[in-house]
Each structure stands twice: as C-alpha cells, then as structure tokens.
N, C-alpha and C positions, 0 to 999 in steps of 0.2 A: 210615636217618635216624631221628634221636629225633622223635617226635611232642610237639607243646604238653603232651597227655593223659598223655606218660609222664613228666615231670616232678614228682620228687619235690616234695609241700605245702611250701610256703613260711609259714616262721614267721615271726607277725604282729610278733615282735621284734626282727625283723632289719629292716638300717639300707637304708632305703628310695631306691631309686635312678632317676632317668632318665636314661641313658646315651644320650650326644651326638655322633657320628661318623660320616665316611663310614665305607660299607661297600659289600665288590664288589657292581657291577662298578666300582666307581669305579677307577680306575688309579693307589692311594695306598698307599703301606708303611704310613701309620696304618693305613687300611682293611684291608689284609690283621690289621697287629696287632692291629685291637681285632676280629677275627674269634676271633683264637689267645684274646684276652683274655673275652671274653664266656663263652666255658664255663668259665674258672677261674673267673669271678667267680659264677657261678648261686648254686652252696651256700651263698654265703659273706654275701649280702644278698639282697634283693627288689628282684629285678633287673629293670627295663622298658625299655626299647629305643624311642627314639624318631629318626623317619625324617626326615632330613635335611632341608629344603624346596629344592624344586627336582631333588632327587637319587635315582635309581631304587636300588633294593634287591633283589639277584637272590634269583630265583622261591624257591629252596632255603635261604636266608638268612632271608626273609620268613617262611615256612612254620614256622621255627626258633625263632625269634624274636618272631614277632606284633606289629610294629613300632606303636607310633603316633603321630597326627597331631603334629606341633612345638607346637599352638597349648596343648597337655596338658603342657607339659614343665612340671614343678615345680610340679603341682596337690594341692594338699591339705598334706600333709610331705615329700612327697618331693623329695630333694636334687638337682638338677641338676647331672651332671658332664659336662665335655667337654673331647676332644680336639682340642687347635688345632697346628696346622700353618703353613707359611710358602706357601702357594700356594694357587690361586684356588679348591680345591673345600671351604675352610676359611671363603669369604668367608657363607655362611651359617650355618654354625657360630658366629662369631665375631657377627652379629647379632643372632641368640637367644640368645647369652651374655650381649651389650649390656642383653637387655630381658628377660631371664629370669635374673638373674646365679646360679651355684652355686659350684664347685669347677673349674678349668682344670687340665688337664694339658698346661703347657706343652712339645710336641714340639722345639719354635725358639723360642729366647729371642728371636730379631730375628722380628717381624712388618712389619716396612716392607714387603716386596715383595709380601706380603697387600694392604696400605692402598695401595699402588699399583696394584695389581688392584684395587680396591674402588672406586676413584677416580677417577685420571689415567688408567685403561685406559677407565673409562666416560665420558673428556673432561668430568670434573670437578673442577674446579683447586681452586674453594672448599674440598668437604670436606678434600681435604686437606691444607692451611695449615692449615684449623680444627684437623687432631689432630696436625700435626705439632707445632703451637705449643701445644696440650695438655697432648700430651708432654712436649715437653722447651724451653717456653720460647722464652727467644729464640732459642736457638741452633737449636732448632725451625725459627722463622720463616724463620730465613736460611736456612738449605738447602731450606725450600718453597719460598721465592721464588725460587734459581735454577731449580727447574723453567718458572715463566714463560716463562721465557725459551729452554725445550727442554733444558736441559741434565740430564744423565741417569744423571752418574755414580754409582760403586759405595760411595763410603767413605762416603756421608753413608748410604746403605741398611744397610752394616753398620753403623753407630757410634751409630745412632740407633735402637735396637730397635721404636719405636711398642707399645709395648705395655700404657703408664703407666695407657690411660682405660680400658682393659676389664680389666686385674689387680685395678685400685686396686677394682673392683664388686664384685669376687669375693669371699668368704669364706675364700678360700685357694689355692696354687696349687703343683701338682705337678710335678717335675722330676727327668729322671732321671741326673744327675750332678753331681759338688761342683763344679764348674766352673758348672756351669749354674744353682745355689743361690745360689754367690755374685755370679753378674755379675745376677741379680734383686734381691739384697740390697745391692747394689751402687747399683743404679739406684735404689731406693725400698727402705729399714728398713722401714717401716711394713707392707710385704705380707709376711703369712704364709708360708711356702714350708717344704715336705719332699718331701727324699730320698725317693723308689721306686726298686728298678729295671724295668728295662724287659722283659717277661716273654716271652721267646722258646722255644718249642718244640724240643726236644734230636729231632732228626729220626734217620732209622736212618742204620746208617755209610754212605761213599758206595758210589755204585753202581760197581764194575770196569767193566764190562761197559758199561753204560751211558757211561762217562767216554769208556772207549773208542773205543765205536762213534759218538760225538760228535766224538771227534776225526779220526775216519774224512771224517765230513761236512764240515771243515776241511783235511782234503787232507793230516792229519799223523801220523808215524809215530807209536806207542806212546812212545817215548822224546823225543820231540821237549819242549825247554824250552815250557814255557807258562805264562802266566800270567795273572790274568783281574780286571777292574774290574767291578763291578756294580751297577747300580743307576743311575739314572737322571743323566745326565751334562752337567753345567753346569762353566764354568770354574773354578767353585769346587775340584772332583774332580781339578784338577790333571793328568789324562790324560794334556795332550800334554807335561808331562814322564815319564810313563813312556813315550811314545811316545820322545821324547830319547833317553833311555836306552838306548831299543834299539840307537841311532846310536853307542854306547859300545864299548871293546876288549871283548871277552870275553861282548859278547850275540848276536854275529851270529847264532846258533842261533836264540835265545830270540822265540819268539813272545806278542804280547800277542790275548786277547780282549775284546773289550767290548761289555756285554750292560747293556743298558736307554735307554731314549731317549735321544735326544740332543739339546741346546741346540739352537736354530735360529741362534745365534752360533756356534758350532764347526763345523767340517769337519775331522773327524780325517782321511779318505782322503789331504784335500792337506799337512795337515801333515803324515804317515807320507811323501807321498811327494817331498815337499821333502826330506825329512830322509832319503832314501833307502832307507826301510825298507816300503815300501807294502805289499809281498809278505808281511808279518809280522805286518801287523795287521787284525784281523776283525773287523768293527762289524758287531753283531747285532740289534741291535735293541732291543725290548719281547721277553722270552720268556716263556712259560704258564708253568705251576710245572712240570713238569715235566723240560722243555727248561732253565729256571733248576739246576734239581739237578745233571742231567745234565752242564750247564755248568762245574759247580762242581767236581764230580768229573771232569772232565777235565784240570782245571790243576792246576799243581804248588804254585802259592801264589798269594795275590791280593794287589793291592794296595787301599790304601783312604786315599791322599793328600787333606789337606783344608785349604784356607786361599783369602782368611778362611771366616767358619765362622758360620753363624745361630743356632751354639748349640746344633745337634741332636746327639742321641745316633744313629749312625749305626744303622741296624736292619738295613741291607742288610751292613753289616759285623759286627754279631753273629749274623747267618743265617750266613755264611761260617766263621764261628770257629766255631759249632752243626754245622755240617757236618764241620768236623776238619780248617779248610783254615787254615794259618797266613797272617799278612796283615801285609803293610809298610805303616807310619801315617805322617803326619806327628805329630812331637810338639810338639802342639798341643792344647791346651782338653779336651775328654772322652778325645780320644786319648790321654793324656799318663796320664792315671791307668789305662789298663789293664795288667796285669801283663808285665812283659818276657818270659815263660816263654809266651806265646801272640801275641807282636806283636813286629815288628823296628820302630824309631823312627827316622826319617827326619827331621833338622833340616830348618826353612825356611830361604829362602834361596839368596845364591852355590853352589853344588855341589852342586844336589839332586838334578840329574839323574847326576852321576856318582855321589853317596852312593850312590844307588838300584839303580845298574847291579852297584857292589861289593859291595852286601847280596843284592842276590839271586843274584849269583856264589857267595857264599857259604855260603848255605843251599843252593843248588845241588848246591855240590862234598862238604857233609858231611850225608849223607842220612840219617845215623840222627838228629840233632838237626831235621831236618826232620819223623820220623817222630813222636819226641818231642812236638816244639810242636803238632802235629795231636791228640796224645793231651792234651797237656795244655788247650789249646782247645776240646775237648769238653767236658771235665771242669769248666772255669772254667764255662763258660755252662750245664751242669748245677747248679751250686752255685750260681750268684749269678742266673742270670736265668731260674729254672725259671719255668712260668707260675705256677702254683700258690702260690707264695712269692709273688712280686708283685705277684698281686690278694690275699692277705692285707696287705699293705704299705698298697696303695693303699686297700684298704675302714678299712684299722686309723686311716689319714689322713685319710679322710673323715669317719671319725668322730667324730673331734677338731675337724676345721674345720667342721661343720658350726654348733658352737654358737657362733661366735664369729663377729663385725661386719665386716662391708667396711669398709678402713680410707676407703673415701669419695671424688668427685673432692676432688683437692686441685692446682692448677696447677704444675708444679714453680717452684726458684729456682736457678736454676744460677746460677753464677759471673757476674758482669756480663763483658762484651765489654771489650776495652781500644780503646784509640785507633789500636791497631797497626792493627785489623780494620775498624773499625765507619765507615760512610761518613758517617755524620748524628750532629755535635760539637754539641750546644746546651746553650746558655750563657748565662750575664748576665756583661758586663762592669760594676763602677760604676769611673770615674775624677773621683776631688776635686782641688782644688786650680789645676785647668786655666783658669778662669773670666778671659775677658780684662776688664782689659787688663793683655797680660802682652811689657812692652817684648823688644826685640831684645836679646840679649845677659845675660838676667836669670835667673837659676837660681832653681828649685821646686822645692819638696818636694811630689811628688805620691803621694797616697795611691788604691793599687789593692784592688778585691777583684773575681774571678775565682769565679762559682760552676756550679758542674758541674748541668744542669738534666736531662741525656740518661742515657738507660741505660748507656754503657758510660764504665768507670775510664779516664780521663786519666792515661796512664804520665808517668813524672817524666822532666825531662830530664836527659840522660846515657845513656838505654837504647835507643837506637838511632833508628833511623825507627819513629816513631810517639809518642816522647817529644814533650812540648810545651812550650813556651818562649814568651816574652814577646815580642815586638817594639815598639818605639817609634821612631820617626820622623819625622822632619819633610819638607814639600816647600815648596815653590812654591807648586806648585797639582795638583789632580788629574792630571793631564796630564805631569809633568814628576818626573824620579827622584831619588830620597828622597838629603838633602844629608847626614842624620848618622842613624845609626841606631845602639841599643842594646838589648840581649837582658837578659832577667830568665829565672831557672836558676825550672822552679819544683821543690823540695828532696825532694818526694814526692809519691806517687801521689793523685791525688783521685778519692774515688768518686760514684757517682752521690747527690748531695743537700747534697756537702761544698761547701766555700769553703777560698778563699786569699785572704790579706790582704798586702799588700808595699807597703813605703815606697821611693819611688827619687828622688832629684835630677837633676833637667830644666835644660838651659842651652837657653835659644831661640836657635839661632843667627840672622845678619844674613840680610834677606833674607825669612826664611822664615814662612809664613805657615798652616802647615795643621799641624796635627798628629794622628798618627794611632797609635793604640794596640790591637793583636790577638794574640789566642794565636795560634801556629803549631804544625805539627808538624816536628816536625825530618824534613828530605829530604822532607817532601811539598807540602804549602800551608797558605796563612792558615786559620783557624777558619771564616770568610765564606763560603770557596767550600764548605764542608761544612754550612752550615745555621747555623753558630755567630756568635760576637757578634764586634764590631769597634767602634771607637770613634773618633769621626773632629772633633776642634775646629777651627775655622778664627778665626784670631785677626784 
C-alpha cells in the first residue's frame, strides 16, 4: 500500500480539486470507479477527497486517501467535483452539490428516482411538487400531483430527468456519451456539458482455470452454452427477456447466469420457471470482485439489454468488454454508439426475445468471430476508456468550466397544455347585444369575445375531443331542454392570454325565455364544469 508520505509533491499549479463520491464499502459501480479513477487523477491535479456525509470509507481507502470533512468542500479555490448517480447513496451527494455547487459528473441523466428517494421515500410530498415543478413546469406539476394520489408509475420517472435545479447551479457538467450531451442539451441550451469517457481498467486476460472451476460450482460441463447478465438487476436490464429466450428453438442447451442484486419487483426463479427453463438459470447474487471475474470468465458472452434507460453509460458492461467477453445490447441511447466489431445490437421491441436467441445462435456456432469480438473488445476499452486518458479529459474539462458562471435558477417554459389534457379551462366570456327587451321571434346581431385566462391552449374546432366550440341556446327555464341550439366553429387555436371576437345572428324563438351561451369541448363538457365561463340571460 502507497502511504500519504510516498506521494510525489504536489504542484502548487495544478488545478485544485475536492472530489465528491461514494466510495467502498458502499455497494456503487460509481464507487468502485471513482476508486479506479482517483489514482489516474493524483498526477494530474491537487487532488483532495472529501467523505461523503453519512457514508463510511473503508479502513485501506481512508489511509490512501486522507478523506475530509464535507463541511471543507470548496474552501479557498478549490473546485468542487462530484459524481452523481440515480439511487439513494447519491442523495447526499446531490445536497452538497445544492449548497456547495462545482462541476457534476452526470452518471444518469434521469435523477427522478434520486428526488423520489430524497422525498416521497421520506413521506414528503411537498419537496417534491416543489422540484418537480422546478424542473420542468407544468408539466412538472401534473405528474407530481398524480403521486397524491399513490400513483407510481414509470414514464413520467424516465421523461422527467429532475435534474434542471441542481445542473442549472453548476459551472459545468460531465457526461460520458453523445447521447447523454445531447438529451442535457436537449433539456436546457444554457448548461455547459463535455464529452469524457468513462475511465475503466484493462484487467489481465481471463482466467481458464478460474471460469472453469466456477462452472464446476454451477453443475456445468466445460462446454456447456453460457451466458451471463451482470450487474445489478432492475426491469430496466430486461433479463427476463433473455430468460424468454432460453424458451426459444435452438437454446435448449444454453444456460444464463445472473450476477448482482436484484430488484425486490422481479422474481427471475418464477419467471425461468413459468417459462420452463428454471433448471438454466442461476441467480447469484451480489459477488466480491473476485467471484465477479471468475464469473465473467466462465461465460461465452454476456448480455447487457437496456430500456428505458436513465441515461447511464453502463460500467458493468464496459468491465465485461475490458475483460474480452463480447456482449449483446439493445440498440439503444449510449448502446447504439459502440462499435459493431465488439457488440451484437438487439432492436427494441415485438421479437426481442427471439432476435436474442438467433444472435447468440449465432455467435455460438462461428467461434472464430467470437474469438475476434473478444480480441477486438479488449483492444476498444484499451483505446477509448484507459483510465489515464480519462482523468486527462475530465481534469482538461474542469479546467475550462471552472472559469465560467452557473447559468442560474431559471424556471423552465415548456409548451402550454392543450384543452385535450388540461382539467381547469378559465376564461372570460363578454356577450353584447343580448340586453332585454328582446321580443319573441326577433333576430340579433350578437357580438362575442372569448378570452383564454388558464395556462393551457384552447385547440380549435375540428381536431377531435378536446377541440372547443361555441354553444348557444335557449330554454324555457333552467329545468327544461334547450328548444334550438347553435354551434360557433372557433377557426384556431387560442393561447394562453389570447381573445376571440365573433359576430352571430340570434332569432328568440316563441316561448323561450333564457338564453344561455358556453365554450365546450367537443366529446367531453361545457367550460362551467371545468372551472371556465358561461353566460346565462333570462329575458
């Protein structure tokens, strides 16, 4: 072990850092990486390591490193960077970013299931409306308010990143692929962002011996098909289609392994054994690093299925490519940009489970092209994701954003809601011309205007339910059904703060004594029952 003491002197010119991340024992592939990352970076800056709150830092890390306190992060010049993640050992991370802002390296572009941790896990509803509608607006509001009411689904967690209030603080933010550059660029122009990559360690080839006698512990011959998921397993990882798969012509052989926690929503045992493959699949667990390598080197290829996607760059899938094990993707988001010479691409979608079963058929049956993509998958993650390259990238980036402004809170403006969506239509109606006394039988020229007072655009009529239209009518009396009724088209969309003006000729018919004048929505109700105007004369 290097000691503090043998540490080559640190020049007082180099770009001054406090490095923000778990670190083991915590149970985080960031944490393992910024372990791998902290030695490349020593040379390269003035490097200080500060200790998580809340979070232990093992005995041999500590000793390495000389961690300190958070309340020190970003005292004097030196630049605060941190690594943020999408789960809850990031939720202190993500607070000392809040209030100490420097440089992020955003791991998951989606932080929502962080802000749901941070919040509605500690049955606290406010904060999160407060940043959901931070974030992103109305559109915000509306998906925090269905939690009120328990509801808990997934598309508003991916579609909604949460990530707008604590980027927008930063001075700059890290990412490590073009996918991942532009859906932040996407979401907010105004934030800084550059390309790194993600700096993994070229480990030795794998172990024979090791693979082997690993597969011994699975009950499987040397030659037995195998293949292996790794890494920590949510539905996202798509498993139980490679599980599917197995239930395909031409897999019966082929065994899967799956090595890293598992979702407390998934039960791979009973899907395999629904699906009558039980006998083929091995759920392992959490493994040490060693047992992980071991692992790795006992299969023939892994898979690394992924949708939707929070925007990471998988680390658990370029440890496996570093090891020389080729990997089936979906082609998808960061997946999509790695090279075909080290990755088979798996559409989403109808036939995934059979694409999958016929890909690995067929890397199966032509072994030298398997041998290949192993050689060539070394060779890539040699090249692009040395560590040493990486923390030059990421120091070269930091030192660029260091001199430059947080573009600032600024609330977003998203698109207004239409009428299609939005439950509260408020309005002013004015109607002239109505003023009694206005005999039986006697035609008006009535002049309307219609002004839009609510956030979301009034779609025109003609475009389905949700378009809005005029009604006019007469009755009796409240009580009794409308004797003649006529409709005003209105021509185009109104937005929130606009007006519409229309002249229309009115006959009172005999009899009738009330008249009544409301927007509607085409196929749903009057404007009234939504919060909106109506207008009601009794002559």
């Amino acid at each position: 072990m290097v000691k503090p003491s043998d540490h080559p002197p640190i020049m007082t010119s180099l770009l001054a850092i406090d490095y923000v991340s778990p670190l083991p024992p915590v149970r985080s592939g960031i944490a393992d990486y910024s372990l791998d990352l902290l030695t490349a970076l020593e040379p390269l800056c003035d490097l200080r390591v500060v200790q998580v709150p809340g979070q232990q830092i093992a005995d041999e890390v500590a000793e390495r490193w000389l961690p300190v306190p958070a309340d020190l992060t970003g005292e004097g010049d030196r630049l605060p960077v941190y690594q943020m993640g999408n789960n809850e050992y990031h939720a202190p991370v993500m607070e000392l970013a809040l209030e100490r802002p420097g440089v992020v390296t955003l791991h998951d572009v989606v932080l929502h299931h962080l802000l749901v941790e941070m919040t509605l896990g500690q049955a606290e509803l406010d904060p999160y409306l407060e940043r959901l509608a931070a974030d992103h607006g109305w559109v915000g509001e509306r998906a925090a308010s269905a939690r009120q009411w328990g509801e808990l689904g997934q598309a508003a967690m991916f579609s909604l990143p949460a990530h707008r209030t604590l980027l927008r603080r930063q001075r700059g933010v890290l990412v490590h692929s073009r996918w991942a550059a532009d859906r932040v660029r996407e979401e907010d122009p105004e934030i800084e962002v550059r390309r790194v990559p993600m700096g993994i360690p070229l480990p030795r080839e794998p172990d024979k011996e090791a693979g082997l006698a690993f597969r011994q512990r699975l009950g499987l011959e040397p030659h037995t098909p195998l293949i292996g998921s790794f890494g920590f397993q949510t539905p996202i990882k798509r498993t139980e289609k490679v599980i599917a798969a197995l239930a395909q012509a031409g897999m019966e052989q082929t065994h899967l392994l799956i090595a890293g926690e598992v979702s407390p929503v998934l039960d791979f045992e009973e899907a395999a054994s629904d699906m009558g493959v039980g006998e083929r699949v091995h759920c392992l667990g959490f493994l040490d690093y060693d047992d992980f390598e071991a692992a790795i080197a006992a299969c023939d290829l892994c898979v690394n299925l992924r949708y939707p996607t929070a925007g990471e760059t998988s680390a658990s899938l370029l440890r496996v490519l570093a090891v020389g094990r080729p990997a089936i993707v979906s082609d998808y988001a960061h997946s999509s940009e790695l090279p075909e010479d080290v990755v088979v691409k798996i559409p989403l979608g109808e036939g995934e489970a059979e694409a999958l079963a016929e890909r690995v058929g067929n890397l199966r049956a032509n072994r030298s092209r398997l041998e290949k993509m192993s050689r060539q998958a070394r060779q890539y993650i040699a090249e692009q994701h040395e560590p040493s390259r990486a923390a030059r990238a990421m120091v070269e980036a930091w030192d660029e954003l260091r001199e430059l402004r947080p573009p600032g809170e600024c609330r977003p403006h998203p698109e207004p809601p239409t009428s299609l969506i939005w439950r509260e239509l408020w309005g002013d109606l004015e109607v002239k011309g109505g003023a009694p006394p206005w005999p039986e039988g006697e035609a008006r020229r009535l002049h309307l205007k219609v002004i839009n007072h609510g956030p979301a655009r009034w779609l025109a009529t003609g475009t389905g339910t949700g378009g809005v239209m005029i009604e006019i009518h007469w009755r009796q009396s409240p009580w009794t059904a409308a004797q003649r009724a006529s409709w005003i088209d209105l021509p185009h969309d109104l937005r929130p703060g606009e007006s519409k003006q229309f002249e229309v000729t009115v006959r009172r018919p005999v009899g009738a004594s009330m008249l009544v004048v409301e927007p509607h929505l085409q196929g749903v109700s009057g404007f009234n029952a939504l919060g909106g105007p109506k207008w009601v004369r009794f002559l």
